[in-house]
Biopython code that builds the backbone (N, CA, C, O; Angstrom):
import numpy as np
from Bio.PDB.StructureBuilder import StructureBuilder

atoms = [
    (1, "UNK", "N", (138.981, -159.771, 2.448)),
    (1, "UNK", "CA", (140.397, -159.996, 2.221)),
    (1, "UNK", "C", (141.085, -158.648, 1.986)),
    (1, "UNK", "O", (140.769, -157.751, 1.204)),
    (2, "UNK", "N", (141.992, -158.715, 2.755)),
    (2, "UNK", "CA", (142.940, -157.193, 2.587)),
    (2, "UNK", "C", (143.644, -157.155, 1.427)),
    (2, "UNK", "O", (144.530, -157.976, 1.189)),
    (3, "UNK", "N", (143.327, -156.256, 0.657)),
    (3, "UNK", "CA", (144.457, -155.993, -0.751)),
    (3, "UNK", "C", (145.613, -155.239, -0.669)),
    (3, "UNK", "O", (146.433, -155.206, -1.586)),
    (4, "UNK", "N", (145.759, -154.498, 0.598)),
    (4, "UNK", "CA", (146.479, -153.132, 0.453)),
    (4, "UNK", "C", (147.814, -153.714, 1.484)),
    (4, "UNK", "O", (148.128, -153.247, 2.578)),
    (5, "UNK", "N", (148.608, -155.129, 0.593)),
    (5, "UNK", "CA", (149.546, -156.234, 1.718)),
    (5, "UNK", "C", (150.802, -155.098, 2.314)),
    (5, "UNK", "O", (151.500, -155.344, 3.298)),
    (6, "UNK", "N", (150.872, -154.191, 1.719)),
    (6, "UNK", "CA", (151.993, -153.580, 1.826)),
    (6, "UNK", "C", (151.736, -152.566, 2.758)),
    (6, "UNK", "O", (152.776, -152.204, 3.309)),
    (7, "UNK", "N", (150.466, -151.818, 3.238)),
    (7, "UNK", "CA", (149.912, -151.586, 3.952)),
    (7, "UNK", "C", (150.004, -152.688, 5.804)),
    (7, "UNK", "O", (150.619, -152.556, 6.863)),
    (8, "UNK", "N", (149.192, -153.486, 5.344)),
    (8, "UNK", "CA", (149.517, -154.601, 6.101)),
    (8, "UNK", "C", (150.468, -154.735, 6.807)),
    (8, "UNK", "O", (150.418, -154.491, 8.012)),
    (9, "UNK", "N", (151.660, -155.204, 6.123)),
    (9, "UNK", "CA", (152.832, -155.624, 6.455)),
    (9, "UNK", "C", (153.617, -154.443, 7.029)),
    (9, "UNK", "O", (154.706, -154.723, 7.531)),
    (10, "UNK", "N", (153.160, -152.949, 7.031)),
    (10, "UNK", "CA", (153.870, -151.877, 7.199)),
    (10, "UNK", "C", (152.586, -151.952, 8.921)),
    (10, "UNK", "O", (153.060, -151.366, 9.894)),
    (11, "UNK", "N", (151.933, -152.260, 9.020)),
    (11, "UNK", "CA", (150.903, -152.557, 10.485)),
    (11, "UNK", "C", (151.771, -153.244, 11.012)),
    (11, "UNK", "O", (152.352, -152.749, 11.978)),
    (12, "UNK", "N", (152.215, -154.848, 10.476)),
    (12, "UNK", "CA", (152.159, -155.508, 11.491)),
    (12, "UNK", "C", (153.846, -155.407, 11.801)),
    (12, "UNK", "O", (154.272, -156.160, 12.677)),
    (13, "UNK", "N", (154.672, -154.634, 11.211)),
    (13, "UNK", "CA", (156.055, -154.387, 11.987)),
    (13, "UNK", "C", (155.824, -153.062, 12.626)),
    (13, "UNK", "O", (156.654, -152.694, 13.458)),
    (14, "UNK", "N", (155.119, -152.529, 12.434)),
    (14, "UNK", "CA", (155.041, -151.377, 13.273)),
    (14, "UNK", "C", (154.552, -152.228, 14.535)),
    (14, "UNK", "O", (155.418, -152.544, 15.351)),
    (15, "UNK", "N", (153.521, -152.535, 14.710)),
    (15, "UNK", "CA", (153.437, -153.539, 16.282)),
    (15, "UNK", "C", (153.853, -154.049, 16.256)),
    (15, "UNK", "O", (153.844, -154.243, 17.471)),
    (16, "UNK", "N", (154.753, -155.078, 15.753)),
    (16, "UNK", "CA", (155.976, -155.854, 15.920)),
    (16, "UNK", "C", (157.125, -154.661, 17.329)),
    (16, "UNK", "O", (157.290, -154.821, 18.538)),
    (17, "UNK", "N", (157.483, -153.931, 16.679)),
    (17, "UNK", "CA", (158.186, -153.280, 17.128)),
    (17, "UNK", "C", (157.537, -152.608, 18.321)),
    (17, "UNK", "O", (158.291, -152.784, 19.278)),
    (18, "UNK", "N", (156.636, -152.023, 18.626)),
    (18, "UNK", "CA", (156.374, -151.161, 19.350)),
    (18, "UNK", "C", (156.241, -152.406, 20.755)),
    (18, "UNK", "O", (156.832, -152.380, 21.835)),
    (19, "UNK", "N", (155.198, -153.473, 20.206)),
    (19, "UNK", "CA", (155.275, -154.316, 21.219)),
    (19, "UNK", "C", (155.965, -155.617, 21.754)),
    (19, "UNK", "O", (155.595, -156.458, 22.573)),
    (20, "UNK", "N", (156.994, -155.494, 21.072)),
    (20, "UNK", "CA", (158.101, -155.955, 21.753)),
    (20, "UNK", "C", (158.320, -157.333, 22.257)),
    (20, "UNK", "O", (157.373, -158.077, 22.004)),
    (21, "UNK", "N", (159.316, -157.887, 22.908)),
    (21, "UNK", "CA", (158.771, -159.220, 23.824)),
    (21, "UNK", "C", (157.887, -159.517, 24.539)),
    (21, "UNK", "O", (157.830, -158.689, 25.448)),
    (22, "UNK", "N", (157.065, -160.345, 24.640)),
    (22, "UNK", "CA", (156.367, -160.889, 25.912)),
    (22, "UNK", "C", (156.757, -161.088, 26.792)),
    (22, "UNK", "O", (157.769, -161.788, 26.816)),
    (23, "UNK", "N", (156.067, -160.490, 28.294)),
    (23, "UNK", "CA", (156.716, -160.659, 29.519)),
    (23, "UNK", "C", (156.293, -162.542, 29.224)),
    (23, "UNK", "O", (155.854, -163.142, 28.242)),
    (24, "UNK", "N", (156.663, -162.944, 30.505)),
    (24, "UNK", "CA", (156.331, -164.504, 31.087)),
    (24, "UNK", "C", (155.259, -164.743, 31.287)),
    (24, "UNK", "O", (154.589, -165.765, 31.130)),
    (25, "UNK", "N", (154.876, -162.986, 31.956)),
    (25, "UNK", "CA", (153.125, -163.769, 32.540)),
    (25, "UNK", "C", (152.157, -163.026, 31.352)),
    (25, "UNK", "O", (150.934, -163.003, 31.487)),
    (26, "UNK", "N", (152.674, -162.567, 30.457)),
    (26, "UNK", "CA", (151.653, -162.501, 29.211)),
    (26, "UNK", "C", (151.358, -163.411, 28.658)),
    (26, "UNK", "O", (150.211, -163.783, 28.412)),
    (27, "UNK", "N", (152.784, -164.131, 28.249)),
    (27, "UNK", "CA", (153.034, -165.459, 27.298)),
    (27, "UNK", "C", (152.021, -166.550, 28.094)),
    (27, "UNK", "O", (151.153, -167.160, 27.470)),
    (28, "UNK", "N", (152.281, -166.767, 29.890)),
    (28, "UNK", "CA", (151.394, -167.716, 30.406)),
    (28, "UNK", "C", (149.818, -167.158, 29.906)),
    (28, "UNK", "O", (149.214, -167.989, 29.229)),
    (29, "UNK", "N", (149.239, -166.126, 30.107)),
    (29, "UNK", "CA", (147.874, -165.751, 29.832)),
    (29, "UNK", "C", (148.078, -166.159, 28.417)),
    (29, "UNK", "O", (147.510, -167.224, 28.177)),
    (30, "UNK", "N", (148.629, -165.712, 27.534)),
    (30, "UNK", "CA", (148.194, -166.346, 25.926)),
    (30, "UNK", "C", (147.929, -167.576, 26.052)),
    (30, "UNK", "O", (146.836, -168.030, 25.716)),
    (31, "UNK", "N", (149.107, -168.470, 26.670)),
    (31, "UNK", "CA", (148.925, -169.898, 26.026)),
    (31, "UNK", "C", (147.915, -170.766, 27.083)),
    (31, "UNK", "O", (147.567, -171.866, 26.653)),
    (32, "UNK", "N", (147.256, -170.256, 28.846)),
    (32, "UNK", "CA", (146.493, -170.670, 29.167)),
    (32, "UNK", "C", (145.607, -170.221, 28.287)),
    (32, "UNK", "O", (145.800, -171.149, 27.501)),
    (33, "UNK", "N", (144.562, -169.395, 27.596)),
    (33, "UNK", "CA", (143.629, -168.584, 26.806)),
    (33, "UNK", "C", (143.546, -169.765, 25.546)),
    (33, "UNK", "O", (142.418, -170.206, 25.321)),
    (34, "UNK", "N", (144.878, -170.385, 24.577)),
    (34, "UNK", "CA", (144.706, -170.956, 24.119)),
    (34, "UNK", "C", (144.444, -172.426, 24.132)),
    (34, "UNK", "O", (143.906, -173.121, 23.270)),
    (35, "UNK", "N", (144.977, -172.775, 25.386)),
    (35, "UNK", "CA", (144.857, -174.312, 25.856)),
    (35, "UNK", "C", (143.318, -173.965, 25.900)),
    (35, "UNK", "O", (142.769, -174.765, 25.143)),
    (36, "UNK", "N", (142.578, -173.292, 26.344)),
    (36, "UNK", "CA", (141.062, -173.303, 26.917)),
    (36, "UNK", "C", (140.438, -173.246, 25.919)),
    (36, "UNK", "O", (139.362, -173.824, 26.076)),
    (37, "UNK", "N", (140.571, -172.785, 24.813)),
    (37, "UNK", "CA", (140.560, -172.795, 23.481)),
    (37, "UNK", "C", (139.961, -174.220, 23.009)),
    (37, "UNK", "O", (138.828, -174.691, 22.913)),
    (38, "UNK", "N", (141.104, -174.618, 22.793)),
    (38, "UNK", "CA", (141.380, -175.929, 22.640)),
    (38, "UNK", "C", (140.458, -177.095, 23.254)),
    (38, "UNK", "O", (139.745, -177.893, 22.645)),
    (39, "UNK", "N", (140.625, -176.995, 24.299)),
    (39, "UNK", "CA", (139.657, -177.798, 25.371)),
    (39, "UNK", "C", (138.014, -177.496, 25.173)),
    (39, "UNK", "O", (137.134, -178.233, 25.617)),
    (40, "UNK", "N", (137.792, -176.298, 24.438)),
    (40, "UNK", "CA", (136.321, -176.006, 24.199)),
    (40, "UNK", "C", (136.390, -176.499, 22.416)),
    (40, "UNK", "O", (135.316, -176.970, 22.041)),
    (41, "UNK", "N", (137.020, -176.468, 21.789)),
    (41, "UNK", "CA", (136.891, -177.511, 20.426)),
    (41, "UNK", "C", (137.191, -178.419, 20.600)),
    (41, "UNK", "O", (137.380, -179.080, 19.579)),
    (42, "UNK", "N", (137.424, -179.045, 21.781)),
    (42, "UNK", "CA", (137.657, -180.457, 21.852)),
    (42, "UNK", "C", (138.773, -181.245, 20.882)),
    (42, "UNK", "O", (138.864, -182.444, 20.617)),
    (43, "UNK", "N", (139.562, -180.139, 20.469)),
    (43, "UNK", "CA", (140.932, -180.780, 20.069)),
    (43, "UNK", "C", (142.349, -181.073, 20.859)),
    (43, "UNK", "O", (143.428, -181.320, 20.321)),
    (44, "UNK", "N", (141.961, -180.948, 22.851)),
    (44, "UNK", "CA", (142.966, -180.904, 23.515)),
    (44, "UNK", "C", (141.793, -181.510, 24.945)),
    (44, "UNK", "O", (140.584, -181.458, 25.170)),
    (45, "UNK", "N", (142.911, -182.012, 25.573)),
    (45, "UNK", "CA", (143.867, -183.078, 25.702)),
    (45, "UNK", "C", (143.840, -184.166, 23.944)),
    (45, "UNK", "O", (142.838, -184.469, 23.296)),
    (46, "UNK", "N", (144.918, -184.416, 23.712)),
    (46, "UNK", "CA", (145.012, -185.220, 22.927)),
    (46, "UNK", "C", (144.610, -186.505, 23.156)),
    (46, "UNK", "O", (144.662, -186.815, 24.346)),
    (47, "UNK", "N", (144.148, -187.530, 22.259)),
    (47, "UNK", "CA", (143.782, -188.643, 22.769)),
    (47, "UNK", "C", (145.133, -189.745, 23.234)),
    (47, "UNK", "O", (145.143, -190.446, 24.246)),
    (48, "UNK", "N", (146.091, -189.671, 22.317)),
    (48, "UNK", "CA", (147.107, -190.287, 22.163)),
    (48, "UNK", "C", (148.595, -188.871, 22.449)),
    (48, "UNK", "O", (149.171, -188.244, 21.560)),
    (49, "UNK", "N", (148.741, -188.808, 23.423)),
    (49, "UNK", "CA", (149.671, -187.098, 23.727)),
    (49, "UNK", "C", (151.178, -187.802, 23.008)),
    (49, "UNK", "O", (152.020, -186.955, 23.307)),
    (50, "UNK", "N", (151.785, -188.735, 22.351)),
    (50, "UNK", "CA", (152.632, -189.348, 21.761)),
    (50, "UNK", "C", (152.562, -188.702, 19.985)),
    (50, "UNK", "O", (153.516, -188.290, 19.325)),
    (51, "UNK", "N", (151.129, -188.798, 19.568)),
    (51, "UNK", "CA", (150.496, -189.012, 18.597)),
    (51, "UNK", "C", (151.117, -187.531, 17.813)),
    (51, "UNK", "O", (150.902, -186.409, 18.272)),
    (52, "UNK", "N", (151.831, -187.769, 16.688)),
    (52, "UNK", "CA", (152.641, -186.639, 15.991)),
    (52, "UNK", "C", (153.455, -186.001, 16.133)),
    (52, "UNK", "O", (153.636, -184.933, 15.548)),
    (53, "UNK", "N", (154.500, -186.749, 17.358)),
    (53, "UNK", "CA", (155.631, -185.771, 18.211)),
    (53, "UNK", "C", (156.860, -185.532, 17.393)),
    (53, "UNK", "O", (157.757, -184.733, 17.661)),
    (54, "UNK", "N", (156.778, -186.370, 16.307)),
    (54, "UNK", "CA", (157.758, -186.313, 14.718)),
    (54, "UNK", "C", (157.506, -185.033, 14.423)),
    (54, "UNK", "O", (158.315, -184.157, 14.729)),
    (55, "UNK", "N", (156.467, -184.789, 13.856)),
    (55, "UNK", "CA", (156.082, -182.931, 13.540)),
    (55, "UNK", "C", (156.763, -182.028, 14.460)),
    (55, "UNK", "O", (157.544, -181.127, 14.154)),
    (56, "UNK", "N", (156.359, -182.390, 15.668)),
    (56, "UNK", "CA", (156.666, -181.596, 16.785)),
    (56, "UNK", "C", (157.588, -181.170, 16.633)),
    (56, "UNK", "O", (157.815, -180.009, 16.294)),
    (57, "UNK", "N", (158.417, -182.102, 16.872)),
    (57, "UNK", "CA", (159.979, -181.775, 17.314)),
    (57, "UNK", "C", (160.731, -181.481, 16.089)),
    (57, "UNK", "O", (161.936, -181.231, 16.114)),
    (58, "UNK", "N", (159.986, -181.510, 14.956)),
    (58, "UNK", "CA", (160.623, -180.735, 13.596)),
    (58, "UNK", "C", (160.554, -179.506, 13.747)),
    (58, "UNK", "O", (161.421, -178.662, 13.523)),
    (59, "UNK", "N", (159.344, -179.363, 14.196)),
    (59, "UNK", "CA", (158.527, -177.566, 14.359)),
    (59, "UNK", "C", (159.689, -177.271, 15.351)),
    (59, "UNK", "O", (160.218, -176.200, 15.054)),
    (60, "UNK", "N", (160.163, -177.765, 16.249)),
    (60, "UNK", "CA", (160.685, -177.053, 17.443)),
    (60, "UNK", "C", (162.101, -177.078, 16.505)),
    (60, "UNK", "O", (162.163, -175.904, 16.140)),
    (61, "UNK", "N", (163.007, -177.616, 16.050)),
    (61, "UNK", "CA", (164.063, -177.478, 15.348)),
    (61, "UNK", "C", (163.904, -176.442, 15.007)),
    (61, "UNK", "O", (164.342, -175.540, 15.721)),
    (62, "UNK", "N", (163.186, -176.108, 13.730)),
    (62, "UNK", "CA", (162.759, -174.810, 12.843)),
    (62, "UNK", "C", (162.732, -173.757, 13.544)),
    (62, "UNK", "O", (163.504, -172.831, 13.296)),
    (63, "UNK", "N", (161.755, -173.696, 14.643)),
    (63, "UNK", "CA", (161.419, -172.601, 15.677)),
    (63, "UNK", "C", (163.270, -172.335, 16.005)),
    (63, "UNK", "O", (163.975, -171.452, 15.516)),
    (64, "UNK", "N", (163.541, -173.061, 16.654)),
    (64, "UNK", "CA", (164.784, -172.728, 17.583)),
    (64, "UNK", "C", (166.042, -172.051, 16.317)),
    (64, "UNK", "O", (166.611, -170.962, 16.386)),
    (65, "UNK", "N", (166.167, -172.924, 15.423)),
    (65, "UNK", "CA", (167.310, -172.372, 14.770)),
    (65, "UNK", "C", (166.917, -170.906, 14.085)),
    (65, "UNK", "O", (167.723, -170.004, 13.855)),
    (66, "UNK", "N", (165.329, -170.877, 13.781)),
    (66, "UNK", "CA", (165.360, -169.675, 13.806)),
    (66, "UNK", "C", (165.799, -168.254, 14.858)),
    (66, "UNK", "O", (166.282, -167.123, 14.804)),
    (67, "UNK", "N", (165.325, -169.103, 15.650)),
    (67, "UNK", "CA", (165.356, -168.281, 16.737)),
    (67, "UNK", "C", (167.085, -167.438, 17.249)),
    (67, "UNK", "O", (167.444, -166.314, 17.599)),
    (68, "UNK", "N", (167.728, -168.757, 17.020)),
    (68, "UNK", "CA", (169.605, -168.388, 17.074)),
    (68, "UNK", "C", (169.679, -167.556, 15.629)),
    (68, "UNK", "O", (170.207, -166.450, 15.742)),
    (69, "UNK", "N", (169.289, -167.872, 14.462)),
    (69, "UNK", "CA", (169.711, -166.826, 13.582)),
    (69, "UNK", "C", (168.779, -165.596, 13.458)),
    (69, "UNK", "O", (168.569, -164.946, 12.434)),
    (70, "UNK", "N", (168.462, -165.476, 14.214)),
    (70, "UNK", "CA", (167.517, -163.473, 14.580)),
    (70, "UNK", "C", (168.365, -163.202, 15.839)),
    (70, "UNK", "O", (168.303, -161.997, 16.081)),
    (71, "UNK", "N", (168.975, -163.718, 16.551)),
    (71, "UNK", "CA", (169.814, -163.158, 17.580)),
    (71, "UNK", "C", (170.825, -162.783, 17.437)),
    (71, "UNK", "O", (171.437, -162.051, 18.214)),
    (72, "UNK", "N", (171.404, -163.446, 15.853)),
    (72, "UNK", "CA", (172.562, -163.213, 15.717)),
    (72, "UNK", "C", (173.053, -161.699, 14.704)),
    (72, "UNK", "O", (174.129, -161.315, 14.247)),
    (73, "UNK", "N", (171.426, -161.075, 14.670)),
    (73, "UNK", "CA", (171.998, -159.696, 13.790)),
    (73, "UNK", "C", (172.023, -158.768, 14.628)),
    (73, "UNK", "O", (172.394, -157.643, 14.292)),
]
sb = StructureBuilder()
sb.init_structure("model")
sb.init_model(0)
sb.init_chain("A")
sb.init_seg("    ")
for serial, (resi, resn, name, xyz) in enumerate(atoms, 1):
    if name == "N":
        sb.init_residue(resn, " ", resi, " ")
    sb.init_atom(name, np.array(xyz, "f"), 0.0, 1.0, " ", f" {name:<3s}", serial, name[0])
structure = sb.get_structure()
């Protein structure tokens, strides 16, 4: 466990920054990489793909309005 958070946190905006947005076809390689992931723990395909879309679409609220208030500074 890392103790030195301030350390840390001074890492991970420094790559924050340096690396920037994801192109399209990075973002596709991440999230194919993680679907395959997935499919090898056998927590994907879902059995029921309906099954928790309440969460979901909370998460995606959250995500998005965050997303409009970081654009807006």
């Amino acid at each position: 466990m890392l103790r030195e958070s301030e350390l840390l946190k001074k890492f991970e905006n420094d790559f924050l920054k340096n690396a920037g947005r994801l192109s399209f076809e990075q973002a596709s390689r991440l999230f194919a990489g993680m679907w395959e992931e997935g499919l090898r723990l056998g927590v994907l395909p879902p059995k029921s793909p309906l099954d928790g879309i309440e969460a979901d679409i909370r998460m995606a609220r959250i995500l998005n309005s965050c997303l409009k208030n970081s654009c807006q500074k």
